[in-house]
C-alpha positions, 0 to 999 in steps of 0.5 A, spaced: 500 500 500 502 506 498 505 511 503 498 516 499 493 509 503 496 511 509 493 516 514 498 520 518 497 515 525 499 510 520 506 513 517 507 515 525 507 508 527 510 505 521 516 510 523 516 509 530 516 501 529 523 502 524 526 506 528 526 501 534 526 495 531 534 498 528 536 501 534 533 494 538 533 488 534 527 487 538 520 485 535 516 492 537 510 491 541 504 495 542 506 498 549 513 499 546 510 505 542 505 507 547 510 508 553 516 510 548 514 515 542 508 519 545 501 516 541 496 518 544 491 513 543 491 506 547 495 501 546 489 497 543 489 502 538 496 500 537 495 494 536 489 494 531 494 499 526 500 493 528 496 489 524 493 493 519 500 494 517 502 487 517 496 486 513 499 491 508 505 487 507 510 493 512 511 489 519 511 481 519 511 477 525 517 472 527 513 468 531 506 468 533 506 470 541 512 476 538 512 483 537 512 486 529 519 486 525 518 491 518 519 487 512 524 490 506 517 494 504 516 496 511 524 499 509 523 501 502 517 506 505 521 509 510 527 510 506 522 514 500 517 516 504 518 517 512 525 517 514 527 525 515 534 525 513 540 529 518 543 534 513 547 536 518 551 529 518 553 530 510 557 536 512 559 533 518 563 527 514 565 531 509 568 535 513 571 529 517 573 526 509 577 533 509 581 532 516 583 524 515 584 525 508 589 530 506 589 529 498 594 532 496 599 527 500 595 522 497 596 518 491 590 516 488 590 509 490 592 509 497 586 515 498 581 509 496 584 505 501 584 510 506 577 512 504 574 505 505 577 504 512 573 510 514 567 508 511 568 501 515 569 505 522 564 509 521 558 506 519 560 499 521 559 495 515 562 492 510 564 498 506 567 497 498 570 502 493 571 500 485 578 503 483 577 507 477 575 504 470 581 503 466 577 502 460 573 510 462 581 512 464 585 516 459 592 516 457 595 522 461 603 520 460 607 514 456 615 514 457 620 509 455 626 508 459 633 503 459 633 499 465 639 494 462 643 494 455 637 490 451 631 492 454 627 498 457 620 501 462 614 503 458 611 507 464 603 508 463 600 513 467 592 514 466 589 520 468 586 517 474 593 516 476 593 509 476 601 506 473 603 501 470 610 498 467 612 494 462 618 490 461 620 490 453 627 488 449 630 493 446 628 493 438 634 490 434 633 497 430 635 502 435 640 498 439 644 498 432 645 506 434 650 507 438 649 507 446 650 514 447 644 515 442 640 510 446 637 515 451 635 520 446 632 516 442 628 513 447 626 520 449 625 521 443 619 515 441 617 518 449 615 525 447 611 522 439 607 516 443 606 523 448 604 527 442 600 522 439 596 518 444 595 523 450 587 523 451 586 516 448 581 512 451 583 504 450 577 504 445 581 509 440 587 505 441 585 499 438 582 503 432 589 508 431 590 509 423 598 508 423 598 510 414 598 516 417 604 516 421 609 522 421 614 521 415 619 522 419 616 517 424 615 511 419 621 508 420 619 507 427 612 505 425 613 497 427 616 499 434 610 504 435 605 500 433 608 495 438 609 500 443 601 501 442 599 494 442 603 493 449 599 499 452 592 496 449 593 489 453 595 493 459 589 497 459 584 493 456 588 487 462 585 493 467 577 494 463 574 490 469 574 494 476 577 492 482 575 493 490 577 495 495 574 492 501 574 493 509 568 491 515 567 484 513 569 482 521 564 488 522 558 485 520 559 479 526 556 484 531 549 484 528 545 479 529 543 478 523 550 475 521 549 470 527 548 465 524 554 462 520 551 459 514 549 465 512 555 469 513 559 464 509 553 466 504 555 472 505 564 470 505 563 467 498 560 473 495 565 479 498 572 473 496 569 468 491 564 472 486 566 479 486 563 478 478 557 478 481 557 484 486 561 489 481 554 490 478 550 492 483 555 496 486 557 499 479 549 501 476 550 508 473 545 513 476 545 520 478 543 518 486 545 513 492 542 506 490 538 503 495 537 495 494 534 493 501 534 485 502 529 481 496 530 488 491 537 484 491 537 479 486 544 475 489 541 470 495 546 471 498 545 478 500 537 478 502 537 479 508 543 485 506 541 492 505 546 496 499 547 502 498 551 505 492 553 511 489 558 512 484 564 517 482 566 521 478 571 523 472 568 529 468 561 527 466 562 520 466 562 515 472 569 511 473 568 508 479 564 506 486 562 507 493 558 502 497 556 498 504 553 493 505 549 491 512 543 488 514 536 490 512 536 492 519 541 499 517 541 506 520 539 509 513 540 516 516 546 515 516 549 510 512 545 515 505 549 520 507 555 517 508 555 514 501 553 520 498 557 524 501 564 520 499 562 519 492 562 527 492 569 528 496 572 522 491 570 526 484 572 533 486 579 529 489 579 526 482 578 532 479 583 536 483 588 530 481 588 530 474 587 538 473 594 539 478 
């Protein structure tokens, strides 16, 4: 029934049950909202309202002779509709996100880290970031370098700032040069690969037109074309996301978890199945996604809540930012929390690839 069917006695008790239920972990009772949360109405009227809501779908009870438990509809209605969020816990994180991570001491990667452990011990959940999509990332910085007499580095920098290295021989064309010549012309292949390819993602790599190359470059063009090669398998090796993840003995203290097949459930998805998880992680949207208990489609996530948000480089999503927990979350400040580091993570990258 939607949150229009319901009068305001009704939303109130709703609220009030949710509420007590993830402060407790104790089925609600009539008398528990009387003496708690102000009704003035008898508990009989409670009871009578407990009922109807269970009719509807909203409260379920665990056992017969129990309390009212809220269902992931009850959920899923009070985090559209009845949950008041705190505006002062987003400026709150974000000014804690600003005191703990000092980005400009930062690389980018290590910043991840640290923002996921935060994200663990504030919220008390499993907290999980994605690293910047490679495959979205654009090339910022190439450069080769001698490391012994028959080979060299190729160095591969993105603007999300992530590296890698490649170890590759020396071609038989340049090594005919002289040694002393060596680094200059290395250096020299260093600033074409930077003037040509500078700004391509991996998608335009792989379509470079090479019968266009400089004429005074045509005789490097079988060394530049495997140059290219190296850098789209590096890129392309890197396309599929991976997380960063702290909190998972965290989720141990909470009930929910008590049981131990469950949490093995819940073990092999976060270690075995990532494939699984980077999904619903990284859906693209331009608000914090919310998937409470059956809304996810993993079974081994149904009694969990996932609360995601992504990053940005520019306009495009390039990574994530999410918790899990039990359906049994403190919303209010676990939505926040999310939004607001998936915010301070695109300004940080933003700063990053502009310095």
């Amino acid at each position: 029934m939607p949150k229009s069917h319901l009068n305001e006695r009704y939303q109130r008790i709703l609220k009030a049950t949710v509420k007590h239920y993830i402060a407790t972990a104790e089925p609600v009772g009539s008398k528990t909202l009387v003496e708690g949360y102000n009704f003035q109405v008898s508990s009989a009227t409670i009871r009578n309202a407990l009922g109807q809501l269970e009719k509807d779908g909203f409260l379920y009870q665990p056992h017969t002779s129990s309390g009212r438990v809220p269902s992931d509809s009850g959920y899923r209605i009070y985090v559209d509709e009845l949950m008041s969020p705190d505006e002062t816990i987003s400026k709150h994180i974000e000014q804690y996100l600003f005191q703990q991570l000092k980005r400009e001491t930062w690389h980018f990667d290590s910043l991840l880290q640290r923002a996921t452990q935060i994200l663990a011990n504030i919220s008390g959940y499993i907290a999980i970031i994605t690293l910047p999509q490679t495959s979205n990332n654009k090339l910022k910085h190439l450069q080769l370098v001698q490391v012994s007499s028959k080979q060299m580095m190729l160095i591969i920098v993105t603007d999300g700032f992530q590296t890698q290295s490649v170890l590759m021989d020396i071609p038989a064309t340049i090594l005919e040069d002289e040694t002393e010549n060596l680094a200059k012309e290395l250096q020299i292949l260093s600033n074409f690969l930077n003037h040509q390819l500078k700004g391509y993602s991996y998608s335009e790599l792989i379509t470079l037109d090479w019968n266009k190359i400089d004429q005074e470059f045509l005789q490097y063009k079988n060394i530049l074309k495997n140059l290219v090669q190296e850098v789209s398998q590096r890129l392309q090796a890197e396309s599929t996301p991976s997380i960063i993840m702290h909190g998972v003995s965290e989720v141990l203290r909470h009930p929910e978890f008590s049981h131990l097949e469950q949490f093995k459930m819940l073990l092999h998805l976060l270690e075995r199945q990532q494939d699984q998880l980077i999904p619903l992680i990284c859906e693209s949207t331009s608000k914090v996604k919310i998937r409470i208990g059956s809304e996810n489609p993993l079974e081994s996530m149904r009694l969990c809540t996932l609360v995601s948000a992504v990053y940005r480089q520019g306009e495009s999503p390039v990574g994530s930012v999410g918790i899990i927990g039990p359906t049994r979350m403190l919303y209010e400040n676990t939505i926040p929390l999310v939004e607001t580091t998936a915010d301070y993570l695109t300004d940080a990258l933003s700063d990053s690839i502009t310095s």
